[in-house]
BAFI-3210 file (N, C-alpha, C; in Angstrom, 3 decimals, decimal comma, padded with zeros to 6 digits):
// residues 230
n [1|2|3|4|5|6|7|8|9|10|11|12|13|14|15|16|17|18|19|20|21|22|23|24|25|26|27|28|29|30|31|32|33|34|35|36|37|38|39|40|41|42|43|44|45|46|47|48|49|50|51|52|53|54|55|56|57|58|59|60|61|62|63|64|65|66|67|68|69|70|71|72|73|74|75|76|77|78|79|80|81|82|83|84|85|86|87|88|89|90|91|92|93|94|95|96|97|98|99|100|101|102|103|104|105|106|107|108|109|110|111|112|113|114|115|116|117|118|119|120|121|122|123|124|125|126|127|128|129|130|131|132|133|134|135|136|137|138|139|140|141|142|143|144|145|146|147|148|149|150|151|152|153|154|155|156|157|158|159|160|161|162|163|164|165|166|167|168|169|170|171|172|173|174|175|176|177|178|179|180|181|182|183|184|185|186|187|188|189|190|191|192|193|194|195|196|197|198|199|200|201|202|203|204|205|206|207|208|209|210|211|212|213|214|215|216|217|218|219|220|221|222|223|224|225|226|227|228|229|230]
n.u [-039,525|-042,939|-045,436|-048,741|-051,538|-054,279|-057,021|-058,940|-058,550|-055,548|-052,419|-051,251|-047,781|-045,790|-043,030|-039,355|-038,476|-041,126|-044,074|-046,690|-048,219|-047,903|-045,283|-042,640|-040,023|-037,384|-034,795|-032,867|-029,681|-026,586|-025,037|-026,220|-028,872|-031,829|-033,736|-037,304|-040,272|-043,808|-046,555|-048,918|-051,657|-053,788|-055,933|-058,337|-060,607|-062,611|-062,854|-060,163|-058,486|-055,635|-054,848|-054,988|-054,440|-051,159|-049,776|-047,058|-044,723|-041,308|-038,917|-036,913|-034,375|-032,639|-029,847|-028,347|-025,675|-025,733|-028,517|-030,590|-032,713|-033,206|-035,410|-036,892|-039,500|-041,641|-044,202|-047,457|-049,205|-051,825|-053,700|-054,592|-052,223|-049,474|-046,185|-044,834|-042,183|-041,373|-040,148|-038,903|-037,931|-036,611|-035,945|-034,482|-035,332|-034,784|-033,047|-034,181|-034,489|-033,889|-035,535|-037,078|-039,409|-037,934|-038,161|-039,301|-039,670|-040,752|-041,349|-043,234|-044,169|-043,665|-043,310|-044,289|-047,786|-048,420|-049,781|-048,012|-047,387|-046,754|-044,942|-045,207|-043,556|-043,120|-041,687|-042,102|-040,270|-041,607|-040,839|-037,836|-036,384|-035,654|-034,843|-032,123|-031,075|-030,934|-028,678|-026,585|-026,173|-024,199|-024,345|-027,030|-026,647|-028,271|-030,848|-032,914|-034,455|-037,630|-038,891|-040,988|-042,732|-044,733|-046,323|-046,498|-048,220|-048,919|-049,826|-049,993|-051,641|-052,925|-055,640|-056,115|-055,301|-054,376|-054,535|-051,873|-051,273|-049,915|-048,210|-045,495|-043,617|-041,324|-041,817|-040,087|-036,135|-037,153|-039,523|-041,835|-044,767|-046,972|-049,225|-051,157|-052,436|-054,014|-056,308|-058,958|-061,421|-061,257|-058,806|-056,905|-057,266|-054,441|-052,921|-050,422|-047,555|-043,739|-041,798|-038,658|-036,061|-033,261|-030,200|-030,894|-032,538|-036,106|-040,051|-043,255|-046,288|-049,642|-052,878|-055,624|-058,052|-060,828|-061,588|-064,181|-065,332|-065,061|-065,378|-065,206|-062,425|-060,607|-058,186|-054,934|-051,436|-048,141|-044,540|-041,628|-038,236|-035,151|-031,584|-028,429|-024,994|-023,274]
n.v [070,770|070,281|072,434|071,469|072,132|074,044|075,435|076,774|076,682|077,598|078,311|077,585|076,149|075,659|073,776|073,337|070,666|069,665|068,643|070,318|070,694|068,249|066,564|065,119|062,330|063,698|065,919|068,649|068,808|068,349|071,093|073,056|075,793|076,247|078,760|080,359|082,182|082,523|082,690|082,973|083,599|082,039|082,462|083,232|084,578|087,467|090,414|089,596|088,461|086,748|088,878|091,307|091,103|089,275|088,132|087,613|084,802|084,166|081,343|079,173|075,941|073,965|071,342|069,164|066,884|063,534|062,540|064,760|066,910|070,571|073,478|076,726|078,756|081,645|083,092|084,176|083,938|084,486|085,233|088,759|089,298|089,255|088,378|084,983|082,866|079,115|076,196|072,936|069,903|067,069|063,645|061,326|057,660|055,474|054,869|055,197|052,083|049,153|047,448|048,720|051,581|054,919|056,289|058,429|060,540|063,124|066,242|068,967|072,674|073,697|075,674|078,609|079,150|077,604|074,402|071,331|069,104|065,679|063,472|060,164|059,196|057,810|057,292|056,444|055,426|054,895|054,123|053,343|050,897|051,052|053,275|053,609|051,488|052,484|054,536|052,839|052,610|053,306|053,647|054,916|057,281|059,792|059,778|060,452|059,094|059,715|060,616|059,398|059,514|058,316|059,495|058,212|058,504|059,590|062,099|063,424|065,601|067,810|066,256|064,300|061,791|062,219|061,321|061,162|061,981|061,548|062,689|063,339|063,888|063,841|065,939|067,300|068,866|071,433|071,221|070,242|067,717|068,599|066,642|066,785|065,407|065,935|064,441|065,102|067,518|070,833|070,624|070,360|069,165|069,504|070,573|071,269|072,423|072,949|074,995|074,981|077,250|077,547|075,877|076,859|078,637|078,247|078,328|077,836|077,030|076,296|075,290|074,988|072,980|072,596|070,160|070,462|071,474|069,880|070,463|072,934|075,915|077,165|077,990|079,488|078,829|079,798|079,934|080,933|079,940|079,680|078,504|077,675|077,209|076,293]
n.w [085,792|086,953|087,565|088,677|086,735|087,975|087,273|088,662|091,170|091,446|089,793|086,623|085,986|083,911|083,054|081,821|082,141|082,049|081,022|079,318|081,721|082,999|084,678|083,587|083,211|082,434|083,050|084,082|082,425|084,497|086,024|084,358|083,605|083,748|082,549|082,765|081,853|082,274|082,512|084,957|085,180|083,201|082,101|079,324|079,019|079,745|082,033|083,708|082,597|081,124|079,134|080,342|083,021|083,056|084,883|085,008|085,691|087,330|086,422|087,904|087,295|087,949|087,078|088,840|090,217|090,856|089,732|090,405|089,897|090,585|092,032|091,640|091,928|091,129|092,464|092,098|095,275|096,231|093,457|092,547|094,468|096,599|095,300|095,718|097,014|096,098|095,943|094,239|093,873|091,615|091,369|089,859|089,518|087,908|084,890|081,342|079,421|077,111|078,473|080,206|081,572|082,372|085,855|088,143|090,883|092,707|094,658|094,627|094,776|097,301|099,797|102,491|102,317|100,505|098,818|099,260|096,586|095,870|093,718|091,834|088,573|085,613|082,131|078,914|076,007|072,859|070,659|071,298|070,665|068,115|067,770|068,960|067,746|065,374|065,700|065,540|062,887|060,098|057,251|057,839|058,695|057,980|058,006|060,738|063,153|065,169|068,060|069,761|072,770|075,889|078,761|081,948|085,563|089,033|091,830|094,757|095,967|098,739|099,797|098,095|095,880|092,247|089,060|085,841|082,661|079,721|076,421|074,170|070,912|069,184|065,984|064,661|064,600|065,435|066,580|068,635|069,417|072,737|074,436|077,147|080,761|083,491|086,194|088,246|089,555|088,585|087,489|084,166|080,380|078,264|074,947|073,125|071,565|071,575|070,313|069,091|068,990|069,375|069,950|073,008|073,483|073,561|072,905|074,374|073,375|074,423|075,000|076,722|078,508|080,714|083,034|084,373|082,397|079,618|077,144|076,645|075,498|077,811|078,657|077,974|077,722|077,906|077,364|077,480|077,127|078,170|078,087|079,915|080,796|083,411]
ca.u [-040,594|-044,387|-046,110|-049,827|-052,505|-055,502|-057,286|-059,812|-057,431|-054,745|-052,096|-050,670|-047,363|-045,218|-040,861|-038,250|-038,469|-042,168|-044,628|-047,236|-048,930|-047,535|-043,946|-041,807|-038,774|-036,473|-033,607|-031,951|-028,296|-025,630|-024,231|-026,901|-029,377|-032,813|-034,819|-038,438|-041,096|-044,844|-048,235|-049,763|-052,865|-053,772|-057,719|-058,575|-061,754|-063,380|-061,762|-059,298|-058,173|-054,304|-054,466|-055,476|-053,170|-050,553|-048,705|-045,549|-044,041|-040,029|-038,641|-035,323|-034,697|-030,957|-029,493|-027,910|-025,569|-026,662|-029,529|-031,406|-033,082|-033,546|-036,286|-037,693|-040,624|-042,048|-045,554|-048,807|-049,611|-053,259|-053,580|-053,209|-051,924|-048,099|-046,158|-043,766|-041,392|-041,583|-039,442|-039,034|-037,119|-036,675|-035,167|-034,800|-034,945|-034,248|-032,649|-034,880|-033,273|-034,751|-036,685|-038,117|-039,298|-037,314|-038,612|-038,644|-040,202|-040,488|-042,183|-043,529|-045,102|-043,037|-043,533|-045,471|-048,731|-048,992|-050,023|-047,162|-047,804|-045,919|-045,621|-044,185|-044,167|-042,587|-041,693|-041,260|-040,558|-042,570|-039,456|-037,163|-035,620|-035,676|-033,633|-031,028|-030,485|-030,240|-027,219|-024,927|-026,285|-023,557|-024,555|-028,368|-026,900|-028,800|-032,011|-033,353|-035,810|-038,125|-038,664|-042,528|-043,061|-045,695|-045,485|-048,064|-048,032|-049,941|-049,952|-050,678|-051,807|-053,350|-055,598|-056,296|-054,339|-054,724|-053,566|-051,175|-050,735|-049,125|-047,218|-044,386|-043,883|-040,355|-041,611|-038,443|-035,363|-036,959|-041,011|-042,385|-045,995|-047,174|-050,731|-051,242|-053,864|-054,555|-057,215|-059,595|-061,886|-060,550|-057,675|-057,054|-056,484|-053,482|-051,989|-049,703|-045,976|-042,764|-040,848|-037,213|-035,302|-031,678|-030,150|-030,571|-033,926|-037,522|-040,953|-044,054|-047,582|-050,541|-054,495|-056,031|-059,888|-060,954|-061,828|-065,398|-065,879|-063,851|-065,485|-064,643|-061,444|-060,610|-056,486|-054,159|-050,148|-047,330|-043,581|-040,572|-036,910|-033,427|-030,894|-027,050|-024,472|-022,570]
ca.v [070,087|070,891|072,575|071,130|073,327|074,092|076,547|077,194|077,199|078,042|079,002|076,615|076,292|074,590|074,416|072,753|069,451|069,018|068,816|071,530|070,414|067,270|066,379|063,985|062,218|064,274|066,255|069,864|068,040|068,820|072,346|073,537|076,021|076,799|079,834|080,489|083,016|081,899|083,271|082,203|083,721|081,386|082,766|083,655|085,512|088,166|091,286|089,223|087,172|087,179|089,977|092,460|090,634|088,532|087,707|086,636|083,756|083,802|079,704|078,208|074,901|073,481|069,936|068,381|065,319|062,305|062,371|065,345|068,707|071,136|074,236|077,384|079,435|082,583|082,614|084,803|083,124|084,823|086,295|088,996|089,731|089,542|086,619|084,209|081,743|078,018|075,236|072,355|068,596|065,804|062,891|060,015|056,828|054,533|055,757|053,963|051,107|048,198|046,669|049,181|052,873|055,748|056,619|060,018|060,897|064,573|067,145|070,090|073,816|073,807|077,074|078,918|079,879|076,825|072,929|070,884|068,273|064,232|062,882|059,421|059,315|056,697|057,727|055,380|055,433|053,899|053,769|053,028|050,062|051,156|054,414|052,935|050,491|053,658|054,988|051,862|051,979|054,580|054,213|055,731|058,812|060,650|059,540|060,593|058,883|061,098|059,957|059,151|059,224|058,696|059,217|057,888|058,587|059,749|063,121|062,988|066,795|068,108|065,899|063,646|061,413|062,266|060,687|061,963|061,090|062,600|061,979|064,259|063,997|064,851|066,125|067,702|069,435|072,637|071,519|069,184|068,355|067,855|066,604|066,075|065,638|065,509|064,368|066,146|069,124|071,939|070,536|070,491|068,938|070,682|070,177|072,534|072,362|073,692|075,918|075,082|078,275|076,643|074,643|077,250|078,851|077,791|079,028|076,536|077,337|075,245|075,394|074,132|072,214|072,718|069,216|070,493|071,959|069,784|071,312|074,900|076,709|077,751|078,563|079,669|078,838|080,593|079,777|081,329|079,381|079,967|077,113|077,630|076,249|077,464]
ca.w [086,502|086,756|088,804|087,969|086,378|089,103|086,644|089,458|092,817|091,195|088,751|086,008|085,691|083,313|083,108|081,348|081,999|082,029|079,035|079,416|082,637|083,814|084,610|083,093|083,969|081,951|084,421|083,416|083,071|085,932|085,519|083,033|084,617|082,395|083,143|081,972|081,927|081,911|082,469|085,981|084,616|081,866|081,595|078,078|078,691|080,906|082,560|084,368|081,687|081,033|078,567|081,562|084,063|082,491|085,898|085,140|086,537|086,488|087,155|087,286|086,837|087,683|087,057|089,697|090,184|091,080|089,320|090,218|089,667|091,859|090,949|092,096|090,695|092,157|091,921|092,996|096,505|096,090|092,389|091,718|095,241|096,513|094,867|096,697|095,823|096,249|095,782|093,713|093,868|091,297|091,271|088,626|090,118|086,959|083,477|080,487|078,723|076,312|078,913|081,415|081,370|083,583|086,461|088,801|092,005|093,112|095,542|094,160|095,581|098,394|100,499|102,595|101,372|099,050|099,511|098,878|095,885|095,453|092,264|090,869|087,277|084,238|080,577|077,673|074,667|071,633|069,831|071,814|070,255|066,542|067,754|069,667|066,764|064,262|065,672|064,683|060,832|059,644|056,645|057,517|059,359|057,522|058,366|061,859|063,299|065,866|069,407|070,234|074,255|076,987|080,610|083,071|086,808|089,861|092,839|096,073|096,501|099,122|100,700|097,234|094,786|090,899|087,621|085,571|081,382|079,005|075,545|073,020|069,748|068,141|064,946|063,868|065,213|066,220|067,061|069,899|070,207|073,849|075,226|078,502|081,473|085,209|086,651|089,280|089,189|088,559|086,546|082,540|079,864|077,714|074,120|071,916|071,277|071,717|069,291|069,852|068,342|069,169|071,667|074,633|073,980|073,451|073,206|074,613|073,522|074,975|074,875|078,319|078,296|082,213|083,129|084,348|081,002|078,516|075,289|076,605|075,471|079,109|078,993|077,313|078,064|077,186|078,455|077,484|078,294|077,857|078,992|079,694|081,284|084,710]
c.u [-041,859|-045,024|-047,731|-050,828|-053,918|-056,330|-058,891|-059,061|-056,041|-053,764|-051,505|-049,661|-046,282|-043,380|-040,442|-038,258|-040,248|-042,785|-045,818|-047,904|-048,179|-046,232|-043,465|-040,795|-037,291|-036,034|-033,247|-030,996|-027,734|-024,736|-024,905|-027,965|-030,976|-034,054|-035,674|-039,053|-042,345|-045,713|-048,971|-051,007|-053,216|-055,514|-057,683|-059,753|-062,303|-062,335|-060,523|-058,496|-056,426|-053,999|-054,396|-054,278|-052,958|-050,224|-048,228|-045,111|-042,683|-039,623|-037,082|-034,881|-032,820|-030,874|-028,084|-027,106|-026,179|-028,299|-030,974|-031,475|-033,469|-034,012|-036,265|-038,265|-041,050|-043,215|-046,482|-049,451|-051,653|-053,462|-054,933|-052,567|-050,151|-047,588|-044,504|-043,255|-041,614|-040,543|-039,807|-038,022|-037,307|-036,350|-035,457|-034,097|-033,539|-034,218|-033,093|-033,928|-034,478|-035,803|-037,456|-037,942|-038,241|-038,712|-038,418|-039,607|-039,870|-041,522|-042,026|-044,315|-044,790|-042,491|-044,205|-046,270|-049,040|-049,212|-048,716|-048,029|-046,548|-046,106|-044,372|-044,320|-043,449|-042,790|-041,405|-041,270|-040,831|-041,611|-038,367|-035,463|-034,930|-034,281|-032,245|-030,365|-030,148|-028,843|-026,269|-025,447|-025,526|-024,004|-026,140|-028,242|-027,543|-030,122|-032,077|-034,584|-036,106|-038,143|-040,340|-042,460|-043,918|-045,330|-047,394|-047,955|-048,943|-048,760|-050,714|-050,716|-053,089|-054,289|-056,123|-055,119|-054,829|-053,898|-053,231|-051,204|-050,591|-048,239|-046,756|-044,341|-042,935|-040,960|-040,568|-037,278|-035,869|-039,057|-041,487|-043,530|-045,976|-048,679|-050,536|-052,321|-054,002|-055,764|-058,020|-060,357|-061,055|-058,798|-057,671|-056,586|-055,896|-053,453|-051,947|-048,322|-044,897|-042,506|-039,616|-036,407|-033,669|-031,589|-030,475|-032,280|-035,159|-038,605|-042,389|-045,872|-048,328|-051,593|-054,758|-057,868|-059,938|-061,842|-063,144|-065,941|-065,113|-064,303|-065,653|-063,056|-061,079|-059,211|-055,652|-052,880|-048,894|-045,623|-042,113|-038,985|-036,055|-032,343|-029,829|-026,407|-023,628|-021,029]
c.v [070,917|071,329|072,560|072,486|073,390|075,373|077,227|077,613|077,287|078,120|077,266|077,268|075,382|074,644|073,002|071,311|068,354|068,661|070,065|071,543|069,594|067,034|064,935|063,632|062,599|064,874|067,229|068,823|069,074|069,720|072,894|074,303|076,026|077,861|080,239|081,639|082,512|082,784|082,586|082,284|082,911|081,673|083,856|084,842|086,783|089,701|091,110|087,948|087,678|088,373|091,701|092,355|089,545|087,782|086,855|085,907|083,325|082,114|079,535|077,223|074,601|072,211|070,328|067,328|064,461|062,466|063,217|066,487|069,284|073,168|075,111|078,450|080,304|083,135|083,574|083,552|083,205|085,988|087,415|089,602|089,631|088,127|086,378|083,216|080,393|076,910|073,741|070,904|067,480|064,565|061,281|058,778|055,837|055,369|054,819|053,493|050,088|047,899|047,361|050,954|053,711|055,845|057,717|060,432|062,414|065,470|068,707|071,407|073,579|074,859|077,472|079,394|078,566|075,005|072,119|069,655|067,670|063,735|061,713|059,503|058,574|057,200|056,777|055,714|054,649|052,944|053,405|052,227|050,223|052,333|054,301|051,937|051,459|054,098|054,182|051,407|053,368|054,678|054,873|057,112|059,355|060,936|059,762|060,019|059,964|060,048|060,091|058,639|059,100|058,823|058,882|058,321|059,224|061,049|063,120|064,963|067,421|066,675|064,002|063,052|061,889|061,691|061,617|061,149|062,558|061,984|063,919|063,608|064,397|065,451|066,551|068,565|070,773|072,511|070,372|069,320|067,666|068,111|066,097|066,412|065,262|065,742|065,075|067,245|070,086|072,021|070,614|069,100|069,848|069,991|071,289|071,837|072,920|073,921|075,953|075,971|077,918|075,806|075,224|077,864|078,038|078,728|077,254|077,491|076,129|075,674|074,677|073,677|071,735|071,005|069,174|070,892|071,500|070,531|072,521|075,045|077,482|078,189|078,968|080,019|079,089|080,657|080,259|080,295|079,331|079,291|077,764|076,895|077,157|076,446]
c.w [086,376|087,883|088,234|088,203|087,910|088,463|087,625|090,844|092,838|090,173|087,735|085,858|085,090|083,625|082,335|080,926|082,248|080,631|079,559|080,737|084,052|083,793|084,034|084,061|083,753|083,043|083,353|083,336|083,726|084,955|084,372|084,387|083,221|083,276|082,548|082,449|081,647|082,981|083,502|085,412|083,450|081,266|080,507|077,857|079,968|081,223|083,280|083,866|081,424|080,325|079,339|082,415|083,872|084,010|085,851|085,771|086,164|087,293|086,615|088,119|086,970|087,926|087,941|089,383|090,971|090,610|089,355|090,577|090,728|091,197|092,274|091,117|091,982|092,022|092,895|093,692|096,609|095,012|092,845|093,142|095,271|095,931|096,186|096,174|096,711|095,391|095,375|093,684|093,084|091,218|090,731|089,414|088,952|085,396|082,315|079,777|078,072|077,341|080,255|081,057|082,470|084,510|087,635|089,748|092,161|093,785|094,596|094,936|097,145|099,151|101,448|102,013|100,339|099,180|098,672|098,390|095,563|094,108|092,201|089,480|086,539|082,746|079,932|076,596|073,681|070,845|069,884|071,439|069,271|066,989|068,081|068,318|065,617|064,102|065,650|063,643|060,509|058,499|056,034|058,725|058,891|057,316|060,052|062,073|064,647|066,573|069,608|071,740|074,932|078,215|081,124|084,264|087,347|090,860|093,621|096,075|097,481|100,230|099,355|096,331|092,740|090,020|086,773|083,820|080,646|077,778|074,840|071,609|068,900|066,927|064,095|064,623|065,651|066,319|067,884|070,245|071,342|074,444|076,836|079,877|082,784|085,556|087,924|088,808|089,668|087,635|085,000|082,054|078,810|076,240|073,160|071,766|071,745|070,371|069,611|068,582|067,986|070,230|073,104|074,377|073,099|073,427|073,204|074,592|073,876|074,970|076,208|078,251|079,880|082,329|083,603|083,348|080,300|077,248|075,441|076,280|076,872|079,385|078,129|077,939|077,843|078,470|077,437|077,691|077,406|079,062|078,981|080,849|082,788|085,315]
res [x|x|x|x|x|x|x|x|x|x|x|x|x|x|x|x|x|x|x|x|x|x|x|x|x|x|x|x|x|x|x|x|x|x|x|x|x|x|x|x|x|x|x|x|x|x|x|x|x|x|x|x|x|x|x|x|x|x|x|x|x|x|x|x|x|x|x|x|x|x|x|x|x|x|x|x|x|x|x|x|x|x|x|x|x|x|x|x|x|x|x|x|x|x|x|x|x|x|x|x|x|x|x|x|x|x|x|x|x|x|x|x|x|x|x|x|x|x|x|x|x|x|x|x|x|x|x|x|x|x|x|x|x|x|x|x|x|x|x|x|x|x|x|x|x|x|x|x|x|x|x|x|x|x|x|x|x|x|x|x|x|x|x|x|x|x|x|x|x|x|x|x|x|x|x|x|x|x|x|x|x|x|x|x|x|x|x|x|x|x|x|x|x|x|x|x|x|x|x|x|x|x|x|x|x|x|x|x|x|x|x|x|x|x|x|x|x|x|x|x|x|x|x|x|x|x|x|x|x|x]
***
């Protein structure tokens, strides 16, 4: 899940089942845990830019039955002061099928010290149909098609609602691009990729464009994760 960027009041942070910003309706699966490392600091320039003070952010990310995840991330409450942890809940209403996207409700930044943020959100896929119909042509195993996604949705944080979009990009078994954007000052927009190494770890770079300055370079995102099973 996501905990949304605030590159002015606060930290961006991404995990597992988000895309670099915004959350999806993807789910760790049940009995899988995934643990990341990422860069609260995401400022590129100045004396207080991540290369000075990185501050680490460790997250983990466990699937649940019935349908959902359950997170915590431990996060500078007032960078670069003491950090604290905060809690995370997802849960997928509807699982996509030919004729409707998934859908996944979840509370995010759930602590003291931090404003608790609502989010619904919907994924579909482009492709949906074509892919599903791939896997009963045996004789085009050998063709993969890629998976093209968007998600749309909205957050109730603080004392405002914001919009949420976002798309992926299989390109191939080990690279995933992901753009994505919330609305509000002080928020971004993101897009980079993942680097999927094997099935258990990852690496997620991202670029961030501060939504009061879109034609500045203003972030830079960097996430770590290693999945297993328990």
């Amino acid at each position: 899940m996501a905990i949304f960027a605030a590159l002015v009041s606060g930290p961006a942070v991404a995990a597992p089942t988000g895309l670099n910003i915004v959350p999806t309706t993807d789910l760790v699966p049940p009995r899988q845990i995934s643990i990341s490392v990422q860069n609260a600091n995401v400022a590129l320039f100045g004396r207080h830019s991540l290369f000075h003070e990185p501050q680490p952010v460790p997250q983990i990310e466990l699937g649940l039955p019935w349908e959902l995840e359950g997170g915590l991330d431990v996060v500078p409450a007032d960078p670069p002061g003491e950090y604290r942890p905060q809690l995370n809940l997802k849960w997928r209403l509807l699982s996509e099928d030919y004729r409707r996207p998934a859908l996944a409700v979840g509370a995010a930044q759930l602590g003291p010290g931090f404003t608790p943020a609502y989010f619904l959100v919907a994924s579909r896929t482009i492709n949906y149909e074509k892919i599903q119909y791939q896997r009963f042509r045996a004789h085009h195993r050998n063709i993969k098609l890629r998976g093209i996604r968007v998600h749309a949705g909205m957050m109730w944080s603080g004392d405002a609602w914001l919009g949420l979009l976002g798309a992926d990009v299989e390109v191939d078994d080990h690279f995933v691009i992901y753009a994505d954007w919330t609305s509000g000052a002080g928020n971004a927009l993101s897009y980079g990729g993942a680097i999927v190494i094997d099935a258990d770890d990852s690496i997620t770079i991202a670029l961030l464009h501060g939504n009061d300055e879109p034609r500045t370079l203003s972030g830079l995102l960097l996430n770590f994760t290693h999945t297993f099973s328990w």
